[in-house]
TIRO-2110 file (N, C-alpha, C; in Angstrom, 1 decimal):
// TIRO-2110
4.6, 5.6, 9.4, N, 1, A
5.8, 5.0, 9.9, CA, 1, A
7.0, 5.7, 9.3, C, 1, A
8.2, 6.1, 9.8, N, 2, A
9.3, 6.7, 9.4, CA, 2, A
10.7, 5.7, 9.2, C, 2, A
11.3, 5.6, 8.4, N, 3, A
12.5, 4.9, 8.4, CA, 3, A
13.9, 5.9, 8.6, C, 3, A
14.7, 5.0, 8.8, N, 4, A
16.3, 5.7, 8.9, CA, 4, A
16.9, 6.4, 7.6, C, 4, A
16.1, 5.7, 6.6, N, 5, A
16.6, 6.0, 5.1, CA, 5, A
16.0, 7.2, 4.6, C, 5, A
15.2, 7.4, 4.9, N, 6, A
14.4, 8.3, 4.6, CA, 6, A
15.1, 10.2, 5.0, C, 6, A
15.1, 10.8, 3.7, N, 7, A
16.0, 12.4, 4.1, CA, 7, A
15.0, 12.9, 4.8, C, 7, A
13.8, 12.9, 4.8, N, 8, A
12.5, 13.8, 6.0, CA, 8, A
11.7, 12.2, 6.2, C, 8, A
12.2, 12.0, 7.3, N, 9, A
11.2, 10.9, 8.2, CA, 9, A
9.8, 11.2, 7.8, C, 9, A
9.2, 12.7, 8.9, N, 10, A
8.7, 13.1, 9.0, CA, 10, A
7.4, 13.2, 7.5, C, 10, A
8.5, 13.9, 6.8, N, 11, A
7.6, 13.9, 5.5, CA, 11, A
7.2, 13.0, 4.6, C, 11, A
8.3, 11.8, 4.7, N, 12, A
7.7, 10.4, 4.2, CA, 12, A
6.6, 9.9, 4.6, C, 12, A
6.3, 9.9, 6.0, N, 13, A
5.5, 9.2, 6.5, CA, 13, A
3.9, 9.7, 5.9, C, 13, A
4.8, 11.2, 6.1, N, 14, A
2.9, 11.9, 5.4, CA, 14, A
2.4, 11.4, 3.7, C, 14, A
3.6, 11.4, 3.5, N, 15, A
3.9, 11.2, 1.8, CA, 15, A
2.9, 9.7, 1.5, C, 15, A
3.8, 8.9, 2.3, N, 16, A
2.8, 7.3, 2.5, CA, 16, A
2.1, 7.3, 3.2, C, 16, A
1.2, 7.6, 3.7, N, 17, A
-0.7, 8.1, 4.4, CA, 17, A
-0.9, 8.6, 3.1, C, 17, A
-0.7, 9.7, 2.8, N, 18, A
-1.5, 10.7, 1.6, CA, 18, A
-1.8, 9.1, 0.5, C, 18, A
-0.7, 8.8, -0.4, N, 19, A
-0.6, 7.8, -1.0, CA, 19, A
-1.5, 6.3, -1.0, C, 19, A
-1.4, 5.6, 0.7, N, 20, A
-2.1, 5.2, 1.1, CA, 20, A
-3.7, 5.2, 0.7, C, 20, A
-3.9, 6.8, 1.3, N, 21, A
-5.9, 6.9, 1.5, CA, 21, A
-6.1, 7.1, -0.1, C, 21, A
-5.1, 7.8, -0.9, N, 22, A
-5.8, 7.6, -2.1, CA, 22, A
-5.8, 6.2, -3.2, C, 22, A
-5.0, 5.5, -2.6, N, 23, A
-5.1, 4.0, -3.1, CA, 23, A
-6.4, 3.3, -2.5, C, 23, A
-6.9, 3.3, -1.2, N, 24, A
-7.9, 3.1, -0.9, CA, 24, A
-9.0, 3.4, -1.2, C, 24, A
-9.1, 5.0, -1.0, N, 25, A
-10.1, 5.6, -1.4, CA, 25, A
-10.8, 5.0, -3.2, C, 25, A
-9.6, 4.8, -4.1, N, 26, A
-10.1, 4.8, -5.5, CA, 26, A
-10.1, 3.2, -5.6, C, 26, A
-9.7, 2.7, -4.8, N, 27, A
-10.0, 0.8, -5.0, CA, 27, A
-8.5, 0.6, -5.9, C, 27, A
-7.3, 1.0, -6.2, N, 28, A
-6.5, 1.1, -7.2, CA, 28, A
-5.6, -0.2, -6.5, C, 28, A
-5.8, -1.3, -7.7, N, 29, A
-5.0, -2.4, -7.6, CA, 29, A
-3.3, -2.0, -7.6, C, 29, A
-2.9, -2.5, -6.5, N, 30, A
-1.1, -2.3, -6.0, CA, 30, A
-0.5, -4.0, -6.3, C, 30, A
1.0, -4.1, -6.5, N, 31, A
1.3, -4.7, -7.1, CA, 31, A
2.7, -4.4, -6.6, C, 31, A
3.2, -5.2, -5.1, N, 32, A
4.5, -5.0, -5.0, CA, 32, A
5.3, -6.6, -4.3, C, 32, A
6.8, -6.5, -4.7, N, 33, A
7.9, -7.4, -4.4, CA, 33, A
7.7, -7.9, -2.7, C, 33, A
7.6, -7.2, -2.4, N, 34, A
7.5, -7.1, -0.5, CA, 34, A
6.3, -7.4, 0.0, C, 34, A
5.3, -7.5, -0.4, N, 35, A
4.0, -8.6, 0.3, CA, 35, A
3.9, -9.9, -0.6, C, 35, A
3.1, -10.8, 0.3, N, 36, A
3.6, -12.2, 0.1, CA, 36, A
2.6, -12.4, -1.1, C, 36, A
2.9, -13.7, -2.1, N, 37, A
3.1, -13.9, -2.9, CA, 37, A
1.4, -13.6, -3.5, C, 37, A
1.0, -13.6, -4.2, N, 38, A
1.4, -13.0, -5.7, CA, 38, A
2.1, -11.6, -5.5, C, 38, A
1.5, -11.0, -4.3, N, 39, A
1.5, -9.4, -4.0, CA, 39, A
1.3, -8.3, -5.3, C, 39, A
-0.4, -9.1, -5.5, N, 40, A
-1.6, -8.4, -5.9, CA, 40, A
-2.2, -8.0, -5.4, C, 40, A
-2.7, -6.6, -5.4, N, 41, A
-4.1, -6.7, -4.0, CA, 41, A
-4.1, -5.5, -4.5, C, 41, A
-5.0, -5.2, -3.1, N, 42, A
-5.3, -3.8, -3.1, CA, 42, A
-4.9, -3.3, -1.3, C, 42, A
-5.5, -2.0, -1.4, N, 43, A
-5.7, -1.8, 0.0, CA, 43, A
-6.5, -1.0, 1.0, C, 43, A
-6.5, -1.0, 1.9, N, 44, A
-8.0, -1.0, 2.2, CA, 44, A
-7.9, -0.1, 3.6, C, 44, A
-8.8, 1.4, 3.9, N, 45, A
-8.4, 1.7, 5.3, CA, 45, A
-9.3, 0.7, 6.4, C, 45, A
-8.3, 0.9, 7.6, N, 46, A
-9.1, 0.0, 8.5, CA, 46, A
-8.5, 0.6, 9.6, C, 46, A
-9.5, 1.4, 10.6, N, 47, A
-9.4, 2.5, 11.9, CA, 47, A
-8.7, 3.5, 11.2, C, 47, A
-7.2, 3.5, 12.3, N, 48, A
-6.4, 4.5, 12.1, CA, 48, A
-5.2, 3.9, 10.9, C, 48, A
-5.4, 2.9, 10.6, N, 49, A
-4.4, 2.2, 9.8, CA, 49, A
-4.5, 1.9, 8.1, C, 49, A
-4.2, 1.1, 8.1, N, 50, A
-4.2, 0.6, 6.2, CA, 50, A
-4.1, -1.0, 6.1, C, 50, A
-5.0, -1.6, 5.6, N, 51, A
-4.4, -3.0, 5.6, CA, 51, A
-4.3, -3.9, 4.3, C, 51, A
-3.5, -4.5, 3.7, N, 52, A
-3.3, -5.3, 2.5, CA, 52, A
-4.1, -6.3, 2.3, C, 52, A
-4.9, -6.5, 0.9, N, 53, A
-5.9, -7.2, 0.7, CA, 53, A
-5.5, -8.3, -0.6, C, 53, A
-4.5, -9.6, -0.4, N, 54, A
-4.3, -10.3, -1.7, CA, 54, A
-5.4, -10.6, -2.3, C, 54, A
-5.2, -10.6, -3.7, N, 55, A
-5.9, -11.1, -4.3, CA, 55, A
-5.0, -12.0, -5.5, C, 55, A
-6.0, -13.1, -5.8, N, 56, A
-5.3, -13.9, -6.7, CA, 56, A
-4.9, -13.6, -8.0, C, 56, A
-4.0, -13.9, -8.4, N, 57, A
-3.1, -13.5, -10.0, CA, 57, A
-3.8, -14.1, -10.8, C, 57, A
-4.5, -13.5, -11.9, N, 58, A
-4.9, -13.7, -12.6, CA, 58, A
-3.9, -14.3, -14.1, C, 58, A
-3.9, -15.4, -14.6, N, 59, A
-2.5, -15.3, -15.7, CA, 59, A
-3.0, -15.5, -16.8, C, 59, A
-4.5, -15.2, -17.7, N, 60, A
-5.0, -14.8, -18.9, CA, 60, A
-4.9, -13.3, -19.5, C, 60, A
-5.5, -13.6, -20.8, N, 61, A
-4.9, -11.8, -21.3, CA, 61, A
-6.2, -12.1, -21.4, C, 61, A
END
């Protein structure tokens, strides 16, 4: 996906796939403001796409 903000659309988008398949590929727990709450998880490929997998917040040490 490309945004307006972005100085190379084009290369962002590659930049987030690349980024993407290796968060998938390694199972590497993601942790962001912008998926819904806890926005723990991981993520996971699915077809041609990527899809967000919550998981629950754990709040022990």
């Amino acid at each position: 996906m490309e945004f307006s903000y972005d100085t190379d659309p084009t290369q962002a988008a590659e930049s987030r796939v690349k980024l993407l398949t290796m968060l998938a590929a390694n199972k590497t727990p993601v942790m962001s403001y912008h998926f819904a709450w806890p926005g723990y998880g991981h993520v996971a490929k699915v077809g041609d796409g990527f899809r967000y997998y919550a998981e629950p917040m754990q709040m022990t040490l």
